[in-house]
KEDOKOL-706197 format. One record per residue: residue in one letter; x, y, z of N, C-alpha, C in turn. Coordinates in nm, 3 decimals. Each point is the difference from the previous one (the first is absolute). Layout:
<r "A"; <X; Y; Z>; <X; Y; Z>; <X; Y; Z>>
...
END
This chain:
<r "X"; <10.880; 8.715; 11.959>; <0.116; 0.062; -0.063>; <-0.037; 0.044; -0.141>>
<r "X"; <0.006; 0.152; -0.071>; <0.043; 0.009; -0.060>; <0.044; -0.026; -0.173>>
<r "X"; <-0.021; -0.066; -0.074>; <0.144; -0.050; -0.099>; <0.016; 0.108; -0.042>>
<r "X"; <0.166; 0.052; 0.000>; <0.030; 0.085; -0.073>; <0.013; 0.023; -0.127>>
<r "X"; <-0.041; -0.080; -0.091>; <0.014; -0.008; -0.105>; <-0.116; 0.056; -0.086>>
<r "X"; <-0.086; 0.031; 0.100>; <-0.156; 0.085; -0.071>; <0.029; 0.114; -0.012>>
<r "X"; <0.073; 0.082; 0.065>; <0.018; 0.145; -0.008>; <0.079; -0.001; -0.129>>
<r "X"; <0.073; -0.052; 0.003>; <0.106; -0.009; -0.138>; <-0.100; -0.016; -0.119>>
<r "X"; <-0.046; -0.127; -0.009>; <-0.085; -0.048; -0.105>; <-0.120; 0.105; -0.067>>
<r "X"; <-0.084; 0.102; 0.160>; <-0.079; 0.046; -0.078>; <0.048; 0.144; -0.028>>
<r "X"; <0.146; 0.018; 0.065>; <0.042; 0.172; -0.064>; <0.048; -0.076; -0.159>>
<r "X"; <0.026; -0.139; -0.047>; <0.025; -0.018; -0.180>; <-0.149; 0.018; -0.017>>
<r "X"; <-0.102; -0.003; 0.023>; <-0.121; -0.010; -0.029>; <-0.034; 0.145; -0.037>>
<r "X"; <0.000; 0.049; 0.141>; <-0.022; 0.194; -0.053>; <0.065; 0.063; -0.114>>
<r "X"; <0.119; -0.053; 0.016>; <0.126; 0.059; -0.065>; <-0.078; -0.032; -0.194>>
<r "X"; <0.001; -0.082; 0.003>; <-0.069; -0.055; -0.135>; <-0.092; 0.062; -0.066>>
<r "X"; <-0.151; -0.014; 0.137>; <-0.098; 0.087; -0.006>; <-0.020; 0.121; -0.057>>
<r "X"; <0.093; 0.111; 0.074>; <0.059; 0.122; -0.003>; <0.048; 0.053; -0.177>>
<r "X"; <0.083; -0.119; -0.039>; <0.049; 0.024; -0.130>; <-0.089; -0.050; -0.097>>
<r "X"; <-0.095; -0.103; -0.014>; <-0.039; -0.036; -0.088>; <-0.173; 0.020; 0.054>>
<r "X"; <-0.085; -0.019; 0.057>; <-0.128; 0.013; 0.001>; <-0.039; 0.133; 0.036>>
<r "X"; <0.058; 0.088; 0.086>; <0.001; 0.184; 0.033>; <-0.051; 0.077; -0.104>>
<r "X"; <0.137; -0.054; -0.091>; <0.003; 0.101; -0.147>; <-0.130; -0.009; -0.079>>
<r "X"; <-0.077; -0.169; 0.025>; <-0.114; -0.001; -0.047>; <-0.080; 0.082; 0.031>>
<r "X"; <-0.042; -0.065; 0.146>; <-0.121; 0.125; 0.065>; <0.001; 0.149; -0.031>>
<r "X"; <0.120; 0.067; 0.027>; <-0.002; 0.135; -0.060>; <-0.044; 0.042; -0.117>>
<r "X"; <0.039; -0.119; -0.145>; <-0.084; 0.027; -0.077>; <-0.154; -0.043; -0.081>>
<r "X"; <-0.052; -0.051; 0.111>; <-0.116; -0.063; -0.021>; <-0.128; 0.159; 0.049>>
<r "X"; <-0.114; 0.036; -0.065>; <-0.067; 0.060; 0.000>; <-0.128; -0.025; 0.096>>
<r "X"; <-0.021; -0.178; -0.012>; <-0.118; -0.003; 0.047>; <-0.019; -0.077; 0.118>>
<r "X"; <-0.064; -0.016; 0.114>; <-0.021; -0.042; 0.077>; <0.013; -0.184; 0.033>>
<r "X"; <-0.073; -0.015; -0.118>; <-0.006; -0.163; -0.027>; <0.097; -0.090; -0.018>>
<r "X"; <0.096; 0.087; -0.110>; <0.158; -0.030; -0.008>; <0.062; -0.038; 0.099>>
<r "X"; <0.019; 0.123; 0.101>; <0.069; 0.034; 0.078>; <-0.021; -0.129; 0.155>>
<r "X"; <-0.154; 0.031; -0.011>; <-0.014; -0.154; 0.103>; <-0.009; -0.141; -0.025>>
<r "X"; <0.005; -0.028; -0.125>; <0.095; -0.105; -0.041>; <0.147; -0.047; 0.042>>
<r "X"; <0.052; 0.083; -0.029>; <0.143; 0.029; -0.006>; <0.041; -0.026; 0.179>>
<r "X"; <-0.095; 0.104; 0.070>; <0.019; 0.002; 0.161>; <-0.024; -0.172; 0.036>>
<r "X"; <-0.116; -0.035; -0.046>; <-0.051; -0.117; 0.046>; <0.091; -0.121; -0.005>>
<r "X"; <0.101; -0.003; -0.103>; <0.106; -0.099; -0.032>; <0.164; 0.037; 0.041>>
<r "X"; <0.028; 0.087; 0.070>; <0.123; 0.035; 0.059>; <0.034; -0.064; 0.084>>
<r "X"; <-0.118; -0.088; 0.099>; <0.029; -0.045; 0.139>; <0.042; -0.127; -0.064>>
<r "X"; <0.000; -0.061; -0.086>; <0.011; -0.087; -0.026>; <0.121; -0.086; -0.011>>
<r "X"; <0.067; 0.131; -0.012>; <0.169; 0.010; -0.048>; <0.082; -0.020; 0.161>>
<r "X"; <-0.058; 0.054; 0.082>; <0.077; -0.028; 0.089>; <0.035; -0.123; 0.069>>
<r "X"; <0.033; -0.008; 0.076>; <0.087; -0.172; 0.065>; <-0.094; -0.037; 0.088>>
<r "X"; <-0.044; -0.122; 0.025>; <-0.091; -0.030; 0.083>; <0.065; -0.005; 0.128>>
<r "X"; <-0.103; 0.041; 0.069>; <-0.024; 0.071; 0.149>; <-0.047; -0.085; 0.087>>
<r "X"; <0.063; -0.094; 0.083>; <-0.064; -0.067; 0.066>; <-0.079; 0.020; 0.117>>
<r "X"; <-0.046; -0.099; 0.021>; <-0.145; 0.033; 0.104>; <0.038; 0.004; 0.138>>
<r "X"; <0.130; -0.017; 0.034>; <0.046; 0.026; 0.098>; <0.009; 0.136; 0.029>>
<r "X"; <0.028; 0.127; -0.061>; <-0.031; 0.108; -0.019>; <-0.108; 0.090; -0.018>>
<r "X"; <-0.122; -0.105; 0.036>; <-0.092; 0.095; 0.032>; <-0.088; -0.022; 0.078>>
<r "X"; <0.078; 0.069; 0.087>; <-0.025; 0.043; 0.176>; <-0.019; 0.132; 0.018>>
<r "X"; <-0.034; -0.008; 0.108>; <-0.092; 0.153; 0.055>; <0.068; 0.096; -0.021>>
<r "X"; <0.161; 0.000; 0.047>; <0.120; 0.077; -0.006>; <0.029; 0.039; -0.120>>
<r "X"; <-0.034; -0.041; -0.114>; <0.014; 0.040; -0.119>; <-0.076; 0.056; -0.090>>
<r "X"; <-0.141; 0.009; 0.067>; <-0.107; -0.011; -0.054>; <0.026; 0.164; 0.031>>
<r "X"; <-0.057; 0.098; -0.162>; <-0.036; 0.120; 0.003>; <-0.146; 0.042; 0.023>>
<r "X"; <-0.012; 0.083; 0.167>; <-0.127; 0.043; 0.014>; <-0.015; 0.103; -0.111>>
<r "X"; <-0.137; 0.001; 0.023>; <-0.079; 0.099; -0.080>; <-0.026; -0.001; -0.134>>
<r "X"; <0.032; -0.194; -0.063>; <-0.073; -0.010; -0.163>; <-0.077; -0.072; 0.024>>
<r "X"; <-0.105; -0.004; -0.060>; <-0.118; -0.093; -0.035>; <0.027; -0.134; -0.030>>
<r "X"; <0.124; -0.010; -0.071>; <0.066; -0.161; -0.063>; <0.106; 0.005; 0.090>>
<r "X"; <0.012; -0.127; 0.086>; <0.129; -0.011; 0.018>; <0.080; -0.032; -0.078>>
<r "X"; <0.132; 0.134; 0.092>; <0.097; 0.005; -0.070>; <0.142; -0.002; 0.088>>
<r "X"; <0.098; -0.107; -0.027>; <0.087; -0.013; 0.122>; <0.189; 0.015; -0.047>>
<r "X"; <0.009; 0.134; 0.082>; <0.146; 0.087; -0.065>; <0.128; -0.076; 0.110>>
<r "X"; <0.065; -0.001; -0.069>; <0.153; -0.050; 0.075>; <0.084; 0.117; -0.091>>
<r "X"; <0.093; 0.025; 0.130>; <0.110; 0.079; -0.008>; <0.112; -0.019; 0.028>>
<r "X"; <0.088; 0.033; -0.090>; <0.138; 0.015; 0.050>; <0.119; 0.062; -0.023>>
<r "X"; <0.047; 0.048; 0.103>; <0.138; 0.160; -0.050>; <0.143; -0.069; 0.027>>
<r "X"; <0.044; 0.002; -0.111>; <0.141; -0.079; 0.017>; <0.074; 0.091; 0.071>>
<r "X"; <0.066; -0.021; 0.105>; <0.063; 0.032; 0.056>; <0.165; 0.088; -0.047>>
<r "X"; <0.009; -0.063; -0.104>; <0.164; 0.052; -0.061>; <-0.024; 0.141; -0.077>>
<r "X"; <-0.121; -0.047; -0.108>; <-0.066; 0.132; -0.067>; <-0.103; 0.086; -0.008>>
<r "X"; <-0.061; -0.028; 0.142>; <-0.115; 0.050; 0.076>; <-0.085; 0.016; -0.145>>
<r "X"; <-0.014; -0.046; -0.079>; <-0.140; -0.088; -0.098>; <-0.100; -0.018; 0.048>>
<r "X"; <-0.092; 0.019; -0.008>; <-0.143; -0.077; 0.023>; <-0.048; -0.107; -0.099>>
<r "X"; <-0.075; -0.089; 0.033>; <-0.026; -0.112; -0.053>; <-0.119; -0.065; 0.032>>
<r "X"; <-0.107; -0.010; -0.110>; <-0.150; -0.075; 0.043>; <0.003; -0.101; -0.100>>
<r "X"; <-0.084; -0.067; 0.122>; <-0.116; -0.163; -0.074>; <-0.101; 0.058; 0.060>>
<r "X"; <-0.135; -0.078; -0.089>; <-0.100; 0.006; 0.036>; <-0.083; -0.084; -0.098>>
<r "X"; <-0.136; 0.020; 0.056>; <-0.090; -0.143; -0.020>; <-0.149; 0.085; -0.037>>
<r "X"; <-0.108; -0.022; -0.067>; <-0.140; 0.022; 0.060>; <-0.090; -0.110; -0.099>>
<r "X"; <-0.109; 0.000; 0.063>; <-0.067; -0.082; -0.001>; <-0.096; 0.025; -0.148>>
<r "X"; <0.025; 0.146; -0.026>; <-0.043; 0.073; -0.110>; <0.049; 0.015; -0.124>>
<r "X"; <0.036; -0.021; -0.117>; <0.048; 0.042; -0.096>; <0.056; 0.128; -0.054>>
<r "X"; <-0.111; 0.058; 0.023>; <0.001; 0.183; -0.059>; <0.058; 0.061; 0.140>>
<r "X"; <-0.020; -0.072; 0.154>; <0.063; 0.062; 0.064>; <0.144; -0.027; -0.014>>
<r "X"; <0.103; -0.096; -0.036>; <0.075; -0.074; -0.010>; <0.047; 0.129; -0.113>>
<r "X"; <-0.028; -0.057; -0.121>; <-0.002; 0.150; -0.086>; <0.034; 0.149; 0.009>>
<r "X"; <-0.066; 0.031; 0.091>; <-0.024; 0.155; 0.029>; <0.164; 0.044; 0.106>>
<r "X"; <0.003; -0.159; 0.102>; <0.085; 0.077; 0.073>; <0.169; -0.065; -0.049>>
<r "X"; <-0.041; -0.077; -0.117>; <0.118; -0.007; -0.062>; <0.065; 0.118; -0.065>>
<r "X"; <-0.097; 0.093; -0.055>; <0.009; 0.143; -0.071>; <0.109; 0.057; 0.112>>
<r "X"; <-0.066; -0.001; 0.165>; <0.102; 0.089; 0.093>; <0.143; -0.071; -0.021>>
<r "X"; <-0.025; -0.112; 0.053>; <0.138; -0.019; 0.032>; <0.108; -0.025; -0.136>>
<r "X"; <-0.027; -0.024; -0.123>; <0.116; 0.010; -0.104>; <0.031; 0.155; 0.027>>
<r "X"; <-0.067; 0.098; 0.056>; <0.073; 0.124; 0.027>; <0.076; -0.024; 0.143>>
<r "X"; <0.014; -0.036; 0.050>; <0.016; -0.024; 0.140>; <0.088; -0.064; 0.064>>
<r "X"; <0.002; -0.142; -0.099>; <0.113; -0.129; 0.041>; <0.146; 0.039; -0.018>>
<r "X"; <0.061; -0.003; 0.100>; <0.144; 0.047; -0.010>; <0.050; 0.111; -0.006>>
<r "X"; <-0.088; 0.119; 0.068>; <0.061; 0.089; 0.039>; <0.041; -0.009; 0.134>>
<r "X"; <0.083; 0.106; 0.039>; <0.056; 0.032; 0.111>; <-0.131; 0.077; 0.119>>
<r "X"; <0.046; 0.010; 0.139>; <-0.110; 0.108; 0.073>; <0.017; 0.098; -0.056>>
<r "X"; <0.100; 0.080; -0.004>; <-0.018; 0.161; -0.097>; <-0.080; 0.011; -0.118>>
<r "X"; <0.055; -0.096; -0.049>; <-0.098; -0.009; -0.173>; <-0.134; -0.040; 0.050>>
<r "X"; <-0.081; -0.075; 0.059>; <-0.145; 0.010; 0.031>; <-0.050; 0.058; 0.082>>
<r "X"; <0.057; 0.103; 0.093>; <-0.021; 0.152; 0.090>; <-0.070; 0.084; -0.128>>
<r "X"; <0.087; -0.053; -0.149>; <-0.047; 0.170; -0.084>; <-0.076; -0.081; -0.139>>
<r "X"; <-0.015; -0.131; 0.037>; <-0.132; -0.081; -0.122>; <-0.114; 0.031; -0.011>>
<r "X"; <-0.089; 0.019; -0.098>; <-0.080; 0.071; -0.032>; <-0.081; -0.133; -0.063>>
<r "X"; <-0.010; -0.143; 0.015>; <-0.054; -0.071; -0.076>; <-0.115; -0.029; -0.028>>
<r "X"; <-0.081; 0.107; 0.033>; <-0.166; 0.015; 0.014>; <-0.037; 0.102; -0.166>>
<r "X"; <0.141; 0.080; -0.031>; <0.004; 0.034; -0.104>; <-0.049; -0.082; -0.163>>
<r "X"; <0.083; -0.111; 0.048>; <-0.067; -0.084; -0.101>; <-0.149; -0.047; -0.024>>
<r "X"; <-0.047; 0.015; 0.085>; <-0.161; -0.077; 0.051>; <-0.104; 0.131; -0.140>>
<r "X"; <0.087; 0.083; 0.108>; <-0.039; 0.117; -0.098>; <-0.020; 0.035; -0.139>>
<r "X"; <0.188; -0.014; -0.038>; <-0.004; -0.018; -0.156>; <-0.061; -0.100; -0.058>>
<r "X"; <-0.020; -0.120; 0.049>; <-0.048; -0.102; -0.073>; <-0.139; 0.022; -0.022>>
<r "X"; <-0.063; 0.076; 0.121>; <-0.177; 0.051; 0.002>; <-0.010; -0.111; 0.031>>
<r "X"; <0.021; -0.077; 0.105>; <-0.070; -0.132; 0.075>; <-0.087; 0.047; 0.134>>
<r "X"; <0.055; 0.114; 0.062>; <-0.075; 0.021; 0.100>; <-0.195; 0.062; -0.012>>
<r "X"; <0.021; 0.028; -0.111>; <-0.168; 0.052; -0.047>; <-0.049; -0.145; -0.022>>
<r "X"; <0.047; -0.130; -0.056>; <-0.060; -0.109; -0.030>; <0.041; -0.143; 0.082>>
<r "X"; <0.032; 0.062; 0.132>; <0.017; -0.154; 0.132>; <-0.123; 0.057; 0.130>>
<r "X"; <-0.022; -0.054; 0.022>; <-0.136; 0.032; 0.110>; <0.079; 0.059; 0.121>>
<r "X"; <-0.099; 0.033; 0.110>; <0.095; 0.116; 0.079>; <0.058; -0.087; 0.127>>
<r "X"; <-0.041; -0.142; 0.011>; <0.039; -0.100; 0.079>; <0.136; -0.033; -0.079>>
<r "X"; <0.022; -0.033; -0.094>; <0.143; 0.015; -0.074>; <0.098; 0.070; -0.001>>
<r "X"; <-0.041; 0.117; -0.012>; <0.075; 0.102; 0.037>; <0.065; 0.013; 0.163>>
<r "X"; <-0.137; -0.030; 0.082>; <0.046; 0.023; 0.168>; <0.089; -0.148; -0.049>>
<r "X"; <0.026; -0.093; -0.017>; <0.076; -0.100; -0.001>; <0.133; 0.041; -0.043>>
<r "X"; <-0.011; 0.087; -0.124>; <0.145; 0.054; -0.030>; <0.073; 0.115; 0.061>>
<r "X"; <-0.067; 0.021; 0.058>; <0.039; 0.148; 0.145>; <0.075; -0.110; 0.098>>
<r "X"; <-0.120; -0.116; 0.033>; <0.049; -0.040; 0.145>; <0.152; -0.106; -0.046>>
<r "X"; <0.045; -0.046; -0.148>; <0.096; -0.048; -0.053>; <0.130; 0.094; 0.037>>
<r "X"; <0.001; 0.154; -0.057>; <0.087; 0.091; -0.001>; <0.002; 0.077; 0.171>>
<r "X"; <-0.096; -0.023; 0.073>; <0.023; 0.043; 0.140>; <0.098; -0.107; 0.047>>
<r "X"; <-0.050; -0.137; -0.020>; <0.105; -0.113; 0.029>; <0.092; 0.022; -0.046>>
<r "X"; <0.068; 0.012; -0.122>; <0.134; 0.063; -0.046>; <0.065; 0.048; 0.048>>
<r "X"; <-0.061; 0.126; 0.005>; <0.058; 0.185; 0.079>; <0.043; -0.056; 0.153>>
<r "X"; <-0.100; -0.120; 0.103>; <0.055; -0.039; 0.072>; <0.136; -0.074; 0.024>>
<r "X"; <0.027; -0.028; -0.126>; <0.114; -0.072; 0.039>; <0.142; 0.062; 0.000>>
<r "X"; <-0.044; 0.114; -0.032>; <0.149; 0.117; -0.007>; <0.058; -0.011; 0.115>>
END
């Protein structure tokens, strides 16, 4: 089972994220900064128990496991993730997606663009290309859950 109380816990986590560490990265210049900053985000979130990481959760196609739970409330058709990895900077990186991500509706992530950020931030020239296929196969999992 479940606890429902993770989805809750880590959309205060994003939500936080979003407002106070974002604004950083955007204005940080250099690389080193910036993966600092990535490297200590996971940290913030709610611990994830080990009951949750099972095959079913487990996102193919990263190098680090990484294990996504979903869930669409039913009243406000919301979407809603937890997740786990075994990685830091991956932990990091796909925290970047989902503070864009957590708590929208299916319409609103039909027309999300959250690869945009990867962009602005210039992280995708400085994560290896196994990272990247990890953050594709994160946002294919997503897009699946519409």
């Amino acid at each position: 089972m479940i606890r429902p109380d993770i989805f809750t816990e880590t959309a205060t986590v994003l939500k936080k994220i979003y407002v106070n560490q974002l604004p950083q990265l955007r204005q940080l210049k250099d690389w080193q900064s910036k993966y600092r900053i990535l490297m200590t985000l996971g940290k913030e979130l709610p611990t994830f128990g080990s009951e949750w990481h099972r095959d079913e959760f487990l996102v193919q196609g990263c190098e680090s496991k990484a294990w996504l739970l979903h869930y669409q409330d039913p009243t406000t058709n919301q979407h809603f993730w937890a997740f786990d990895s075994d990685a830091r900077i991956v932990k990091g990186l796909i925290i970047l997606l989902l503070v864009q991500l957590n708590g929208l509706t299916s319409e609103e992530l039909a027309h999300a663009k959250p690869e945009l950020l990867l962009s602005e931030l210039q992280l995708q020239q400085n994560i290896s290309q196994s990272r990247s296929n990890g953050l594709l196969a994160v946002l294919n999992r997503v897009k699946a859950s519409l």
